[in-house]
ZADO-810236 format. One record per residue: x, y, z of N, C-alpha, C in turn. Coordinates in steps of 0.05 Angstrom, whole numbers, plus 5000, padded with zeros to 4 digits. Each point is the difference from the previous one (the first is absolute). Layout:
% residues N
R;X;Y;Z;X;Y;Z;X;Y;Z
...
***
This chain:
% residues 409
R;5017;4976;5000;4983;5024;5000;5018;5025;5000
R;4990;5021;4980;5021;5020;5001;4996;5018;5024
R;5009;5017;5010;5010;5027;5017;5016;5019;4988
R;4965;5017;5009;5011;5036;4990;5004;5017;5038
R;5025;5005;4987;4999;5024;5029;5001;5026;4996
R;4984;5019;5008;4994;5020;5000;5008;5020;5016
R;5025;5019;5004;5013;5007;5023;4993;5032;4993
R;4995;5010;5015;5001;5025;5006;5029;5016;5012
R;5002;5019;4990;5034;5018;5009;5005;5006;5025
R;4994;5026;4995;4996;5022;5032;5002;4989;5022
R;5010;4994;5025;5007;4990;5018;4983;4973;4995
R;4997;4985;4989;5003;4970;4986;5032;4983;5010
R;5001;5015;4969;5035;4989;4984;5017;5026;5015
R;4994;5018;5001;5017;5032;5002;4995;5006;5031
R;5014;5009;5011;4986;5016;5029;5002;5026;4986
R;4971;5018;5004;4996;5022;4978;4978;5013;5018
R;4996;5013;5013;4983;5013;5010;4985;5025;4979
R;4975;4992;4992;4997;5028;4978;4999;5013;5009
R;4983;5006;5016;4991;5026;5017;5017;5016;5007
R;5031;4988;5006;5014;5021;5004;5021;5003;4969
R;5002;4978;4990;5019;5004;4975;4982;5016;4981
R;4975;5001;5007;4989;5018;4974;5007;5034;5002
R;5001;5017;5022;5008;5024;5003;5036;5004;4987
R;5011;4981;5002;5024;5001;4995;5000;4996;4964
R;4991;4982;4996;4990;4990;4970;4995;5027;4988
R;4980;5013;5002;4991;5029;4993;5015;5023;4990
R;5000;4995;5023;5032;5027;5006;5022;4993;4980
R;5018;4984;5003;5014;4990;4984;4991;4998;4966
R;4977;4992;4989;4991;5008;4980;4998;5027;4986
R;4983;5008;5027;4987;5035;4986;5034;5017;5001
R;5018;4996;5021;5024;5010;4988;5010;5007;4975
R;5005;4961;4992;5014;5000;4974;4980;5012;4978
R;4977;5005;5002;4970;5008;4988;5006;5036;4993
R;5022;5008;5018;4998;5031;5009;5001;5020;4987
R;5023;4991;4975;5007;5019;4979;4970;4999;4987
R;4983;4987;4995;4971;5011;4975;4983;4999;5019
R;4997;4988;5020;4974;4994;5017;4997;5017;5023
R;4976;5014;5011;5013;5007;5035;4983;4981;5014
R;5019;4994;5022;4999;4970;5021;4972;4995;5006
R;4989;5021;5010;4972;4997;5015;4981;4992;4983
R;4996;5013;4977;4985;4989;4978;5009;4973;4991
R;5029;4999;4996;5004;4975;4992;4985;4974;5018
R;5004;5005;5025;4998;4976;5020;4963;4992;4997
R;4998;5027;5004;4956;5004;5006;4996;4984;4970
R;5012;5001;4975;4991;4990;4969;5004;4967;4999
R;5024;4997;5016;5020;4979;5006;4971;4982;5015
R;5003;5008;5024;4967;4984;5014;4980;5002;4989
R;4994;5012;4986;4971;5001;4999;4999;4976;4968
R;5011;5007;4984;5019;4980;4970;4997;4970;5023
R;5008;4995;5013;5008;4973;5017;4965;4986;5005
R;4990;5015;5013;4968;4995;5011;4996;4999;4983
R;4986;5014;4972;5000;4988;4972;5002;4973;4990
R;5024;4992;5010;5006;4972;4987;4981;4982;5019
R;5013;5006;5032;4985;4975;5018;4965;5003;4992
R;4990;5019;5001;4970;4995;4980;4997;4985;4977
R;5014;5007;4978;5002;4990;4978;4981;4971;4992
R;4982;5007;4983;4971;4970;4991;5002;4997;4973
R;5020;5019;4987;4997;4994;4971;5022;4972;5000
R;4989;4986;4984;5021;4972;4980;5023;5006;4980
R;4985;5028;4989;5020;5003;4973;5017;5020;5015
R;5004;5010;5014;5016;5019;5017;5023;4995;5014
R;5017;4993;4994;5029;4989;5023;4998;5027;5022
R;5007;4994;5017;5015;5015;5022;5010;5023;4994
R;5022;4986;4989;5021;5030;4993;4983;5020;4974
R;4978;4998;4984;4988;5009;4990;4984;5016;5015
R;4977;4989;5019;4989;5016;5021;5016;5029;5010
R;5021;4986;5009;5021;5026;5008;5009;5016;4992
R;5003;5003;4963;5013;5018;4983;4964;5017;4994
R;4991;4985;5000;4971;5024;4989;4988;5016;5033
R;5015;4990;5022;4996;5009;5022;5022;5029;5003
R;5015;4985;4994;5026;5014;5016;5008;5027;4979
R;5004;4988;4984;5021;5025;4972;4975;5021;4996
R;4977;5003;5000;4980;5021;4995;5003;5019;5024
R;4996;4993;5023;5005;5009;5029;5026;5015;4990
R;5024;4994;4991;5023;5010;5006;5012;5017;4978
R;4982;4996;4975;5005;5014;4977;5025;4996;4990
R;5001;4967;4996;5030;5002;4990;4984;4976;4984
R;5021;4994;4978;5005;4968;4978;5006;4983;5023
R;5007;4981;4981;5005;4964;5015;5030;5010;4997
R;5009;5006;4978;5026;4993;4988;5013;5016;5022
R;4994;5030;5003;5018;5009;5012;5009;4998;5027
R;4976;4993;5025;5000;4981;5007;5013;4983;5018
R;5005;4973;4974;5001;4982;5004;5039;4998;5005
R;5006;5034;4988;5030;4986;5006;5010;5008;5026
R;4988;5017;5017;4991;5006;5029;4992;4981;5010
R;4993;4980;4992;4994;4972;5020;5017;4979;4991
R;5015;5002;4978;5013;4971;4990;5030;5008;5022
R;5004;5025;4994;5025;5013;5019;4991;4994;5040
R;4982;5012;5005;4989;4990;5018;5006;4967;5011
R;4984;4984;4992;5009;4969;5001;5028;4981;5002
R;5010;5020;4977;5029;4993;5006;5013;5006;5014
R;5007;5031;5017;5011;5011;5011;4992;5010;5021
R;4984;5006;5017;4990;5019;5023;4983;4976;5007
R;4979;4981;4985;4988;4981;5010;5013;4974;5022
R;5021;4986;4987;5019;4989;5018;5011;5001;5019
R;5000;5034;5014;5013;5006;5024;4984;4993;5015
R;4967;4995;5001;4977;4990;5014;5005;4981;5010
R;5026;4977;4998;5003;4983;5005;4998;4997;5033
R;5015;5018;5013;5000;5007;5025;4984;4983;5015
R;4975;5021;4986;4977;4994;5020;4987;4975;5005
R;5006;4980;4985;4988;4976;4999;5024;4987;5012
R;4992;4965;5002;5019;4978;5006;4987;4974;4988
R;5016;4982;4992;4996;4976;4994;4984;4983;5022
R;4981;4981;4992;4993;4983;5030;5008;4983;4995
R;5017;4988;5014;5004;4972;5010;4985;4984;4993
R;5011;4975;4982;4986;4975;4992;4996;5006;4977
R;4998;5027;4987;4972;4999;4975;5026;4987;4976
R;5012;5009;4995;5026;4988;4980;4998;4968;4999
R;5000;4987;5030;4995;4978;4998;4977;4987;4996
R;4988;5018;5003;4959;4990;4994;4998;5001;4967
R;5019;5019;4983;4996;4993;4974;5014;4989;4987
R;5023;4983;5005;5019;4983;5007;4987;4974;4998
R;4985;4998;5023;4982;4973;5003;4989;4998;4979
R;4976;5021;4988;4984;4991;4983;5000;4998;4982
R;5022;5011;4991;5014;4999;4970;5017;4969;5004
R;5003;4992;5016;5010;4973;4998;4988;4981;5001
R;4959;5005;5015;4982;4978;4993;4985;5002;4984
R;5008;5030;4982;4978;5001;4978;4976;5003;4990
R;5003;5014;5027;4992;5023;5007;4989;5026;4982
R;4969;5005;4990;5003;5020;4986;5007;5020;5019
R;5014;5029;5000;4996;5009;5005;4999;5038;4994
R;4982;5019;5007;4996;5026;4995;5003;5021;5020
R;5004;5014;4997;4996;5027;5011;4982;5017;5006
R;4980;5002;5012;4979;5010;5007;4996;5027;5012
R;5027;5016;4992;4992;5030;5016;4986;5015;4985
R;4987;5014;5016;4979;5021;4977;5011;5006;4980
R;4987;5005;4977;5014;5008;4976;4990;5019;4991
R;5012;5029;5034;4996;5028;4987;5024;5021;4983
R;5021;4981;5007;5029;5013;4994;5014;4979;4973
R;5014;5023;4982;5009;4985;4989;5027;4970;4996
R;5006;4982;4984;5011;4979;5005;5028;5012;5014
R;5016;5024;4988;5018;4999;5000;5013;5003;5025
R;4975;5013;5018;4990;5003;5033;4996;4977;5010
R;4992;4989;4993;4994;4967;5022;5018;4988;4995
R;5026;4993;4973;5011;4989;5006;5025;5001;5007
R;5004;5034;5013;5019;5018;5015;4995;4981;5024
R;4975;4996;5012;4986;4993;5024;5007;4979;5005
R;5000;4978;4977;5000;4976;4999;5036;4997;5014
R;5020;5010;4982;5018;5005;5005;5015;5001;5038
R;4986;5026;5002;5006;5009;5031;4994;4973;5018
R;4975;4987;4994;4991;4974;5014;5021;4973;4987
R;5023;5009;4992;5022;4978;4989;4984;4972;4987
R;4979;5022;4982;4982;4968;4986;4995;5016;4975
R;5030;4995;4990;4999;5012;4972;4980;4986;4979
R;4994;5012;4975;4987;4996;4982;5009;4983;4976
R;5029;5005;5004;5015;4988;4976;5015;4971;5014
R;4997;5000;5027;5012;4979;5013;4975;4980;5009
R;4976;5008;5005;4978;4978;5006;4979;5000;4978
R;4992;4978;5005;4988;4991;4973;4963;5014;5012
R;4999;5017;4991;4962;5015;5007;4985;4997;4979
R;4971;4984;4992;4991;4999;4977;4984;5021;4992
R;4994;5018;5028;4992;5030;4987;5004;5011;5026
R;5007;5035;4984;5005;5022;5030;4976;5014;4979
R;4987;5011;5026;4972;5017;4993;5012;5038;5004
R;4992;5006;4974;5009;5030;4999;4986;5015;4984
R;5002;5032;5005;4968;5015;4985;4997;5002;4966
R;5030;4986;4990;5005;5001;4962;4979;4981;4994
R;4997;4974;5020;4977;4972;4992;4982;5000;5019
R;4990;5014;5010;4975;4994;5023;4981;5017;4998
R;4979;4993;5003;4964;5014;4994;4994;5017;5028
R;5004;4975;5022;4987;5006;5025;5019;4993;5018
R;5006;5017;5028;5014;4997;5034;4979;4986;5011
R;5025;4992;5019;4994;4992;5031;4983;5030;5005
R;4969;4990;5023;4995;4990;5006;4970;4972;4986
R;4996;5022;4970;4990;4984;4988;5008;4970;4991
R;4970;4978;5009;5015;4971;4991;5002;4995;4965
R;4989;5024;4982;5001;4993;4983;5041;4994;4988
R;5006;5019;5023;5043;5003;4995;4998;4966;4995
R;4999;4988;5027;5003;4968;4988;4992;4986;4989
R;4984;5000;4986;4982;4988;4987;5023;5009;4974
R;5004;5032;4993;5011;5001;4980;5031;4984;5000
R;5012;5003;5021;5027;4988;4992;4992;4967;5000
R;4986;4986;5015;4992;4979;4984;4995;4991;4973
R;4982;5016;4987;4993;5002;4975;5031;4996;4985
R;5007;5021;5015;5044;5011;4976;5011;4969;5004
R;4988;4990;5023;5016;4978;4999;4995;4970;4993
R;4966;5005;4979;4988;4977;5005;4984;4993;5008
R;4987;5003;5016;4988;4988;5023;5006;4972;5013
R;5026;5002;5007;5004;4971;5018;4983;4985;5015
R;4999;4973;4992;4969;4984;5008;5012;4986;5029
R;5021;5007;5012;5008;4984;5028;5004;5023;5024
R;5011;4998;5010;5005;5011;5029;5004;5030;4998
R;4986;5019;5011;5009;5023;4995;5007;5011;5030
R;5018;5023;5010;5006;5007;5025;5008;5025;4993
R;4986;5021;5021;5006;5015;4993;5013;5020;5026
R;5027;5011;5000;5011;5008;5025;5012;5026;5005
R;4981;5013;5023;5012;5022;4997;4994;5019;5029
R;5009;5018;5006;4992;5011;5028;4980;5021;5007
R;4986;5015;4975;4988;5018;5002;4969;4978;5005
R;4988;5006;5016;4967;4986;5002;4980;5004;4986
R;5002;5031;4986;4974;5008;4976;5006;4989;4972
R;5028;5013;4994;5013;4999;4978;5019;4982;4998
R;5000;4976;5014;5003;4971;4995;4984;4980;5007
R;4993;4999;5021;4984;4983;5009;4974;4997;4987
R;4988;5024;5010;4973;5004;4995;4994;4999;4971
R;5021;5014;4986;4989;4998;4977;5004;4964;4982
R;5018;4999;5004;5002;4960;5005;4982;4992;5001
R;4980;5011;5032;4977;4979;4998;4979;5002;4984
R;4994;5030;4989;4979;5000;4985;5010;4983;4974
R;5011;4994;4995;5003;4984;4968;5011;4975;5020
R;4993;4993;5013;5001;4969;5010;5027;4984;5006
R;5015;5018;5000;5031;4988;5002;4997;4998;5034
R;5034;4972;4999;5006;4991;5032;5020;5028;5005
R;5011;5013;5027;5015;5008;5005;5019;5010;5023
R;5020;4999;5001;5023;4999;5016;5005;5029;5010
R;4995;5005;5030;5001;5030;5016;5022;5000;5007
R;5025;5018;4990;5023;5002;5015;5001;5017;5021
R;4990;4991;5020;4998;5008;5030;5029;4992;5020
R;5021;5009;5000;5017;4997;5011;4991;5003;5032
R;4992;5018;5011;4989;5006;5026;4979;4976;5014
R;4983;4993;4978;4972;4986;5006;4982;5026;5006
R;4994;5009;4985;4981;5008;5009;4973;4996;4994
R;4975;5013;5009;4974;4980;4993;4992;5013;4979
R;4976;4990;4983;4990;5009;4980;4979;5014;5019
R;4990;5029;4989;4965;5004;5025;4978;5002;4976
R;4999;5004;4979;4975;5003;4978;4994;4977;4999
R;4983;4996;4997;4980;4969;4997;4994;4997;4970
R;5012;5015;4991;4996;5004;4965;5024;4994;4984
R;5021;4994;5017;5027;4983;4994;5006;4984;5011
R;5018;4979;4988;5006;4976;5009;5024;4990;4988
R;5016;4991;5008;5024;4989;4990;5008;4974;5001
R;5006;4981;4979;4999;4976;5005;5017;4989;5017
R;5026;5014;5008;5026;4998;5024;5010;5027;5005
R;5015;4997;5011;5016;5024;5005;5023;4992;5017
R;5028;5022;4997;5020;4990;5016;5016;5007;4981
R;5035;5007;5009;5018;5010;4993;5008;4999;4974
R;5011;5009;4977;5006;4992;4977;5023;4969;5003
R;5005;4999;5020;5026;4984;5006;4989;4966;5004
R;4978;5013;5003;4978;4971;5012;4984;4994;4978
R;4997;5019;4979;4991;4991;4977;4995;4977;4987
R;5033;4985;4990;4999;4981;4989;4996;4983;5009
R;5005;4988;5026;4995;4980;5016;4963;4994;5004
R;4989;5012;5009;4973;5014;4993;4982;4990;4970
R;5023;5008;4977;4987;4984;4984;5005;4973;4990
R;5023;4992;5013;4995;4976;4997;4988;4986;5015
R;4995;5004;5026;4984;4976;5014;4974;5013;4990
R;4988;5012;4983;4979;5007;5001;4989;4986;4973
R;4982;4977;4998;4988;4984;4978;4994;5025;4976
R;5007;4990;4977;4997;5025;4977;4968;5003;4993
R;4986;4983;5014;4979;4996;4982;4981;5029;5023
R;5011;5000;5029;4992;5021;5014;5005;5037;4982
R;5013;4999;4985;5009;5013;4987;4989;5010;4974
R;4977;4991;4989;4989;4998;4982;4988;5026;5000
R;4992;5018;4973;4982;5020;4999;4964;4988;5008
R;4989;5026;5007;4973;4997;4999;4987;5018;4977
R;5000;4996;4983;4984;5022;4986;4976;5011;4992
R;4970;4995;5018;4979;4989;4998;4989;5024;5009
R;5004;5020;5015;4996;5016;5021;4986;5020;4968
R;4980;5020;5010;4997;5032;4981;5019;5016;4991
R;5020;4997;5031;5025;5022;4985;5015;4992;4991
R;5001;4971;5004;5030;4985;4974;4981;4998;4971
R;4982;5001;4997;4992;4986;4972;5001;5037;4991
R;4992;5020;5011;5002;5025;4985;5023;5012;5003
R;5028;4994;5012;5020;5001;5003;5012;4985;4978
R;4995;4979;4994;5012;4984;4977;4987;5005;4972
R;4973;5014;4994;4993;5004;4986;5013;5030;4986
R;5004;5010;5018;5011;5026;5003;5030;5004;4986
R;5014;4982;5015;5031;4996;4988;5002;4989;4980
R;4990;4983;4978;4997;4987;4978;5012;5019;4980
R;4979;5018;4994;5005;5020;4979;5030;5020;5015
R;5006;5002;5022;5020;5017;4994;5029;4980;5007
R;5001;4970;4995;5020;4989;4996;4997;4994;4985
R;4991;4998;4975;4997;4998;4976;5009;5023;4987
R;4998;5015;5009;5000;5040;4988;5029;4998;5003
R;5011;4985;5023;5044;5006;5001;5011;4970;4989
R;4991;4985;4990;5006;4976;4985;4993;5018;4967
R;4985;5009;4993;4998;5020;4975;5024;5019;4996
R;4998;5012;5022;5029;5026;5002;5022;4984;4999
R;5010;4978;5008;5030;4993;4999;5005;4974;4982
R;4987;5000;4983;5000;4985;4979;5004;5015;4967
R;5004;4982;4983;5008;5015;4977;4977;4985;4981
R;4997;5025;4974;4976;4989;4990;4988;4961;4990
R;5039;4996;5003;4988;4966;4988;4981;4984;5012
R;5000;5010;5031;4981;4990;5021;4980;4988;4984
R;4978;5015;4985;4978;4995;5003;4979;4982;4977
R;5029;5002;4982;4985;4985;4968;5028;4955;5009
R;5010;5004;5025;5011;4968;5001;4983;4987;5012
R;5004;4979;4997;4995;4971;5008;5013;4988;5016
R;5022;4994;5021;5018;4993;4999;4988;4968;5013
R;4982;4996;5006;4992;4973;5018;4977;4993;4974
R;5007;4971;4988;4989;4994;4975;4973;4987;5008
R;4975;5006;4998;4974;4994;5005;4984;5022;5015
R;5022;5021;5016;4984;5012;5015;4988;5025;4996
R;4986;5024;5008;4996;5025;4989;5032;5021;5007
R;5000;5011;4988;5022;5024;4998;4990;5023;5019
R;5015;5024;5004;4989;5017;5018;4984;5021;4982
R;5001;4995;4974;4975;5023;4993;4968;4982;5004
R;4998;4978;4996;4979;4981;5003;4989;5009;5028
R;5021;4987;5015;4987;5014;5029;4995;5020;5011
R;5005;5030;4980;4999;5021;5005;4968;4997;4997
R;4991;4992;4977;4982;5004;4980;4976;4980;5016
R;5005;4979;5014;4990;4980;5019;4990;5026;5022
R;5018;5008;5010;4983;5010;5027;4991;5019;4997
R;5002;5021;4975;4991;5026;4996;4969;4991;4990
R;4997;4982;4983;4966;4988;4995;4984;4983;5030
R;5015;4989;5004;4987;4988;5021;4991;5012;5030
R;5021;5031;4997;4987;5019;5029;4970;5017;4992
R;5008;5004;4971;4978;5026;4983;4972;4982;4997
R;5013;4965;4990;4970;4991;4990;4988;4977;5020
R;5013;5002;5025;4999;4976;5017;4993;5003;5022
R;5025;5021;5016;4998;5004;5033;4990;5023;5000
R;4999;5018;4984;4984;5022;5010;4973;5000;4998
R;4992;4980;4982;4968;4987;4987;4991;4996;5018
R;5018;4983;5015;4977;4980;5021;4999;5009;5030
R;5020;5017;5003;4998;5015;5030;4977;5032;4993
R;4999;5000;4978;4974;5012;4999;4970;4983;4998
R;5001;4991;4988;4975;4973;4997;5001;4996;5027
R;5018;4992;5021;4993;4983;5018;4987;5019;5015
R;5010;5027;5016;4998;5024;5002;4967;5012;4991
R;4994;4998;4980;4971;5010;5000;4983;4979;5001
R;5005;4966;4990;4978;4986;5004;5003;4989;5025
R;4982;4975;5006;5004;4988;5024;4997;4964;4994
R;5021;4994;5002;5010;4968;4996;4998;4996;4972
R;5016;5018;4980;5003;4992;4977;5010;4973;4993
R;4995;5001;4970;5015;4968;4985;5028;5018;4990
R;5015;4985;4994;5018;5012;4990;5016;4974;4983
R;5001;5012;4975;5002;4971;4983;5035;5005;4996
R;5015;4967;4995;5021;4993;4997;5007;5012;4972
R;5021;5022;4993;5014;5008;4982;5035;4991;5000
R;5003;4986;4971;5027;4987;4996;5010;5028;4981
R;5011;5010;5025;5019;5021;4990;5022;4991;4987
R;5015;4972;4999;5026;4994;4987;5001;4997;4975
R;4976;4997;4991;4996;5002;4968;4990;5033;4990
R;5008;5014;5013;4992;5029;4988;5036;4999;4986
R;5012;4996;5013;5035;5001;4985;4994;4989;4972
R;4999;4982;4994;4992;4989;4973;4986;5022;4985
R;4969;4996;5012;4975;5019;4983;5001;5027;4995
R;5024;5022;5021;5003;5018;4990;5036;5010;4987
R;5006;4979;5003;5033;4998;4989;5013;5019;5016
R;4996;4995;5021;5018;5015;5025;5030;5005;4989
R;5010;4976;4991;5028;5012;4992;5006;5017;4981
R;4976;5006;4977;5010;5027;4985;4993;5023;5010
R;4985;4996;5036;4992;5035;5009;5033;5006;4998
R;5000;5028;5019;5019;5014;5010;5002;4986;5033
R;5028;4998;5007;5000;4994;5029;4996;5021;5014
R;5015;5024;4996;5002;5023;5017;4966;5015;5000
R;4994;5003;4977;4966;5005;4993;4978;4985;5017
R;5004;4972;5004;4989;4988;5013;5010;5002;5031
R;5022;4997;5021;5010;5016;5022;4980;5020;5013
R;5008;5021;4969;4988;5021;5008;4961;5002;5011
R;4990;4980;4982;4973;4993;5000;4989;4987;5031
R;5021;4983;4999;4995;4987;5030;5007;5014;5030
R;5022;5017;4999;4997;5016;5021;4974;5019;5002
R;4995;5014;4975;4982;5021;5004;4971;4969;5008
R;4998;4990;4989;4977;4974;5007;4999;4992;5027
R;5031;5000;5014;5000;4991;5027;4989;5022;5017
R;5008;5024;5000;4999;5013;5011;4974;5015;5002
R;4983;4996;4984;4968;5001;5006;4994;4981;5008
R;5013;4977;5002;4977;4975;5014;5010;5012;5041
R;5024;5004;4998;5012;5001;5021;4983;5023;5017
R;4998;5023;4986;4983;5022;5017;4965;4994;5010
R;4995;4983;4979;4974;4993;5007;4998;4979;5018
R;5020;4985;5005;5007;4982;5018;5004;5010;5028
R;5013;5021;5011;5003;5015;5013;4982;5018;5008
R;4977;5002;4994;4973;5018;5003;4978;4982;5023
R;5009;4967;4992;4984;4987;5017;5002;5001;5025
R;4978;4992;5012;5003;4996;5024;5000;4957;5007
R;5013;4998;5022;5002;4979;5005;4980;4968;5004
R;4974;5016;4998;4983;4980;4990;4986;5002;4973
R;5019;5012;4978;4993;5001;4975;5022;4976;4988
R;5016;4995;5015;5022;4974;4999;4984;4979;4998
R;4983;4995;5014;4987;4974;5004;4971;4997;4982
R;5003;5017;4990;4976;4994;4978;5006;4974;4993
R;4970;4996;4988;5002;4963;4995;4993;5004;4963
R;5008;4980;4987;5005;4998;4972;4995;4969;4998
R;4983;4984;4983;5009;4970;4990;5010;5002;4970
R;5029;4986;5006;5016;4995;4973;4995;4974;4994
R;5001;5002;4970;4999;4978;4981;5023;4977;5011
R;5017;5007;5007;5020;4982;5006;5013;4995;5029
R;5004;5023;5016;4998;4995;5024;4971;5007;5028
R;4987;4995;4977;4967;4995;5011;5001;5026;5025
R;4984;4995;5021;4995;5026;5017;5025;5008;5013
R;4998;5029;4991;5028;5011;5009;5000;5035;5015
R;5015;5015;5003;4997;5030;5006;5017;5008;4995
R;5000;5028;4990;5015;5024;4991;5030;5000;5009
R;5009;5001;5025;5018;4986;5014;5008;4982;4992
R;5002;4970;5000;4998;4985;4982;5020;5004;4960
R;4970;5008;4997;5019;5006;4974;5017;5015;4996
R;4999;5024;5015;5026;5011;4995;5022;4993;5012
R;4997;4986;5025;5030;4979;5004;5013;4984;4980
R;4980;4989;4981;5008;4987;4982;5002;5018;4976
R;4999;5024;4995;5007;5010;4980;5030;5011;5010
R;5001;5000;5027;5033;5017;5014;5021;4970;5002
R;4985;4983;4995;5013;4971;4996;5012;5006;4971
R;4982;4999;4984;5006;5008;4970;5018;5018;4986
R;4997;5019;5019;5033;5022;4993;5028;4990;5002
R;4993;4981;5032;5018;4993;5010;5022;4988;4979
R;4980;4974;4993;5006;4983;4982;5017;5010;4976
R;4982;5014;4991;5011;5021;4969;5032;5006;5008
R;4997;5016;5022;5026;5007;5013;5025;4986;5003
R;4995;4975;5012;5016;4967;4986;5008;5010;4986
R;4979;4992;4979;5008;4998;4963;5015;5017;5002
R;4995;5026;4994;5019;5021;4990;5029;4991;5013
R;5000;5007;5025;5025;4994;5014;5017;4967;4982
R;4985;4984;4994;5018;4983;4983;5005;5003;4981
R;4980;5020;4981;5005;5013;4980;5030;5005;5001
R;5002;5025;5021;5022;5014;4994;5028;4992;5005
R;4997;4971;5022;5018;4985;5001;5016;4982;4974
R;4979;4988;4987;5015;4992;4981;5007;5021;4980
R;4997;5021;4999;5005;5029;4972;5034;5002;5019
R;5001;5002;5025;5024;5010;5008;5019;4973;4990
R;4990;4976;5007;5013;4985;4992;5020;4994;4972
R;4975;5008;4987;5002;5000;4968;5012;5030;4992
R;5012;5020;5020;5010;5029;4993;4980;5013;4982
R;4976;4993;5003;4984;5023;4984;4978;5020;5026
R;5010;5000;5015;4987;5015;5021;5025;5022;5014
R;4988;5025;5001;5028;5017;5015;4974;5016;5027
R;5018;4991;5014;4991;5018;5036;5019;5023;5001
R;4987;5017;4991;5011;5026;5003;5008;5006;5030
***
């Protein structure tokens, strides 16, 4: 059974106190910022550009996009000019920050371990800052990027949605697949790890060095205890305890949610050959599946959560969507055309999804095929269905890298 670990940074992996490294962070920025910017404005554009992102519900929107239509209007400047005020920045004045942080104990060897049991493993810090920032960070916590093997670090160039939203993991799931075995997810913040963990149904690990207690009754952690105690921890701990739940309201509209905008950075860092190969002989290509889920949200799931929605115990008849590929020759659409179809498609089903209230979930429906069912229900199984797709693609792009016709920018 595989294992994904999901580690969070910030006094995680790092001893990093934000609260106080962020005043210092600032300062040190709006400085090097000084010659075109003045500081106060900078910092007030700087925060307010940041909260931007942690809101952030669009799919087609990365992070670091949020922030430039936030931030550069506020400050009346370009990207370009800018940007060489922050590339200088990062390199030089950013580093001395080192100070303030320290390495924790164990964590080197915690990714050590898992890279030696094979362990997937990721990086889970918010992805409000850019890469070249986290993996300064990564660095300082002596768990370099170029020395451990990470199958993804989360940063605002590829990410839709933050911590504390569960749709964040749901999305880096998606980037990564959706791994069908053990997921863990570990980190010390309680809203913006934990909690948001549980709403998308993941197990998770509280790095509570102190012990201290949980007091919200609205969180829960599947263990907790030192990073050092970690691995021990997971191994006496049966994998199968480990398993996602994904059944819950907020994981199925959390997963529905992240679909289209991991799909939207699998589009961006790919090159056009992506979408007209084959590379797995029998199966659909990724324009097919573009073209698969963009018909089947417009003529399928949004149909019937309205039908179910105004009548009361509809029929709802069995449609073999796998033969629409054939009947409309999916492979001579456009992939990107079609993308584009299905986000804007998702994203109305998603708002109207979000309007309900919690006993409009349980509406009752009889299907042709899985006979009496509810709203709930089907859309678990349509957030099953992304999932799936998500697979595919992900092996898609495995064998294109294989075959050097795929580039990850």
């Amino acid at each position: 059974m595989s294992f994904t670990l999901l580690l969070d940074l910030d006094d995680t992996l790092l001893k990093n106190n934000f609260d106080e490294f962020l005043p210092y962070y600032l300062e040190t920025f709006s400085k090097s910022a000084s010659p075109i910017l003045e500081p106060e404005s900078f910092v007030k554009a700087l925060m307010e550009s940041t909260w931007a992102m942690i809101k952030n519900r669009q799919p087609d929107c990365t992070l670091m996009e949020v922030f430039e239509s936030s931030f550069y209007p506020k400050m009346h400047i370009n990207k370009e000019d800018f940007q060489i005020f922050a590339e200088k920045f990062y390199l030089e004045e950013y580093p001395k920050l080192q100070v303030l942080t320290k390495p924790i104990p164990g964590a080197a060897e915690l990714i050590q371990a898992a890279n030696k049991k094979g362990f997937s493993v990721s990086i889970s810090t918010n992805p409000i800052f850019p890469m070249v920032e986290i993996r300064e960070r990564l660095d300082w916590a002596n768990l370099s990027w170029k020395e451990n093997q990470y199958d993804l670090i989360s940063s605002f160039e590829t990410f839709h949605f933050a911590k504390p939203d569960p749709a964040y993991f749901a999305e880096l799931l998606a980037q990564l697949g959706w791994p069908q075995g053990a997921v863990l997810v570990v980190g010390d913040d309680l809203e913006n790890d934990i909690f948001a963990a549980n709403q998308l149904g993941l197990t998770t690990y509280w790095v509570n060095p102190v012990d201290e207690e949980i007091e919200s009754k609205l969180i829960s952690a599947t263990s907790q205890g030192s990073l050092a105690d970690l691995m021990l921890w997971i191994e006496r701990t049966p994998l199968e305890q480990l398993m996602p739940n994904y059944s819950t309201v907020e994981s199925i509209l959390a997963t529905l949610r992240s679909t289209p905008a991991a799909l939207d950075t699998i589009s961006r860092n790919s090159d056009n050959s992506m979408w007209a190969l084959h590379p797995l002989e029998g199966e659909w290509g990724i324009t097919e599946i573009m073209c698969h889920l963009r018909d089947v949200d417009m003529e399928v799931n949004h149909q019937r959560v309205v039908q179910m929605l105004e009548e009361n115990n509809p029929f709802l008849p069995g449609i073999d969507t796998d033969r629409w590929a054939d009947d409309r020759k999916y492979f001579e659409q456009d992939g990107e055309s079609a993308l584009k179809g299905f986000i804007a498609a998702r994203i109305n089903l998603v708002e109207h999804l979000e309007k309900l209230d919690r006993s409009d979930w349980e509406r009752p429906a009889r299907h042709a095929i899985f006979g009496p069912t509810s709203l709930k229900e089907l859309l678990s199984i349509s957030a099953s269905h992304d999932r799936m797709h998500l697979r595919q693609v992900n092996k898609i792009i495995k064998a294109l890298f294989a075959d050097n016709r795929f580039s990850n920018n």
